[in-house]
C-alpha positions in Angstrom: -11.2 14.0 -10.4 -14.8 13.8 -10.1 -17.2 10.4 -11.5 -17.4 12.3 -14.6 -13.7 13.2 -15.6 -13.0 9.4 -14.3 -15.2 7.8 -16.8 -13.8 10.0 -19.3 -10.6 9.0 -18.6 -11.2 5.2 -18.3 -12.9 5.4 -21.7 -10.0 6.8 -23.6 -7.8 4.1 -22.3 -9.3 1.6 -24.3 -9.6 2.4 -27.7 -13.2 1.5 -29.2 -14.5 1.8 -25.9 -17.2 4.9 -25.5 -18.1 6.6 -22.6 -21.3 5.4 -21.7 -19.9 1.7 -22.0 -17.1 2.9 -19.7 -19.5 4.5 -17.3 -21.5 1.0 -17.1 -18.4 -0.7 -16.2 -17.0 2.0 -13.6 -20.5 1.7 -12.2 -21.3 -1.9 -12.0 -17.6 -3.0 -10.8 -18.5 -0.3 -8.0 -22.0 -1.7 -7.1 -20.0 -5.4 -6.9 -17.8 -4.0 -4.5 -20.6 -2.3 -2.6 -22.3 -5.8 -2.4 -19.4 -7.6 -1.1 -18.3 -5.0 1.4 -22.2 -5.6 2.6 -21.8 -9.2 2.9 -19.1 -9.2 5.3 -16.1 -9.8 2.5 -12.5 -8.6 2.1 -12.6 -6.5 -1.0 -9.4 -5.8 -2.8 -8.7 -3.0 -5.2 -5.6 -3.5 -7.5 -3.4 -0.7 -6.6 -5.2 0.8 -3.8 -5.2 -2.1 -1.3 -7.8 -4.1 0.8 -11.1 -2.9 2.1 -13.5 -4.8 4.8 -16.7 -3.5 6.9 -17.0 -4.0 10.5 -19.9 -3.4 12.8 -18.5 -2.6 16.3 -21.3 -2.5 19.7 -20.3 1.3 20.9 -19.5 1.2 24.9 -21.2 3.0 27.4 -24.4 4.3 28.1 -26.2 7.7 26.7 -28.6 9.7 28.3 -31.7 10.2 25.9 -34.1 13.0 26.6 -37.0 11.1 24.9 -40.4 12.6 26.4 -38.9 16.1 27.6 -39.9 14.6 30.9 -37.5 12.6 32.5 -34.1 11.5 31.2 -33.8 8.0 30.4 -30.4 6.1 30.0 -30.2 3.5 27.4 -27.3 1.0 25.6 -25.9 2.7 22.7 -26.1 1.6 19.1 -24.2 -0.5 16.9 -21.2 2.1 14.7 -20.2 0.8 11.0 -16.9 1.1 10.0 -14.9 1.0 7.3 -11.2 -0.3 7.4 -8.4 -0.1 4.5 -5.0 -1.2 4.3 -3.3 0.5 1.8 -1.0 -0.5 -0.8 2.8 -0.2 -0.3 2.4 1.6 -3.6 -0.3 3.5 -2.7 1.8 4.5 0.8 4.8 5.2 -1.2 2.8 7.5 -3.9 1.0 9.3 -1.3 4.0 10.2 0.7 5.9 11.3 -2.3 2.6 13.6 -3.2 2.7 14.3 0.4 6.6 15.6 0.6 6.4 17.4 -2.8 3.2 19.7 -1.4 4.1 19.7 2.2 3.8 23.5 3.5 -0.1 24.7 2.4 -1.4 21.1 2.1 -4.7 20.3 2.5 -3.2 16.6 3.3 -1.7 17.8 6.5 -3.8 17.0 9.5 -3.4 17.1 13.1 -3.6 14.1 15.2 
């Protein structure tokens, strides 16, 4: 389901409620999320699970090639990440999904 068919589908769940009013809400709720998840905060979605940002220092060092002259090392950069833990419900629902559609899956990865 893409933003569009989402917002379709939140507006008809509330009756009265039209699709541009729907798309407002989708859209600020998101932004609110976005702000917290910027601020450092533990974000949780209702039915999904919680959702937090951490910035991790990367180890080592990397050889940059900066003046095509001679190779200089330098400290790596800082790597954002984002970190969810699911839902038991979510977990549950997805493994059902994933049994039902197991051979052909796009779900199945290696690793």
């Amino acid at each position: 389901m893409n933003h569009t068919e989402r917002i379709i589908h939140v507006s008809r769940q509330v009756r009265g409620l039209t699709r541009e009013h729907a798309r407002q809400a989708v859209e600020l709720y998101l932004e609110s999320v976005a702000n917290e998840l910027a601020q450092g905060d533990l974000v949780t979605l209702p039915n999904v699970g919680r959702l937090h940002v951490v910035i991790r220092q990367n180890g080592g060092r990397i050889i940059a090639d900066i003046t095509a002259k001679q190779p200089q090392l330098r400290k790596p950069g800082d790597r954002v990440q984002g970190c969810w833990r699911l839902s038991d419900d979510l977990k549950t629902q997805c493994r059902r999904s994933f049994d039902s559609a197991k051979s052909g899956s796009s779900w199945l990865q290696s690793g």
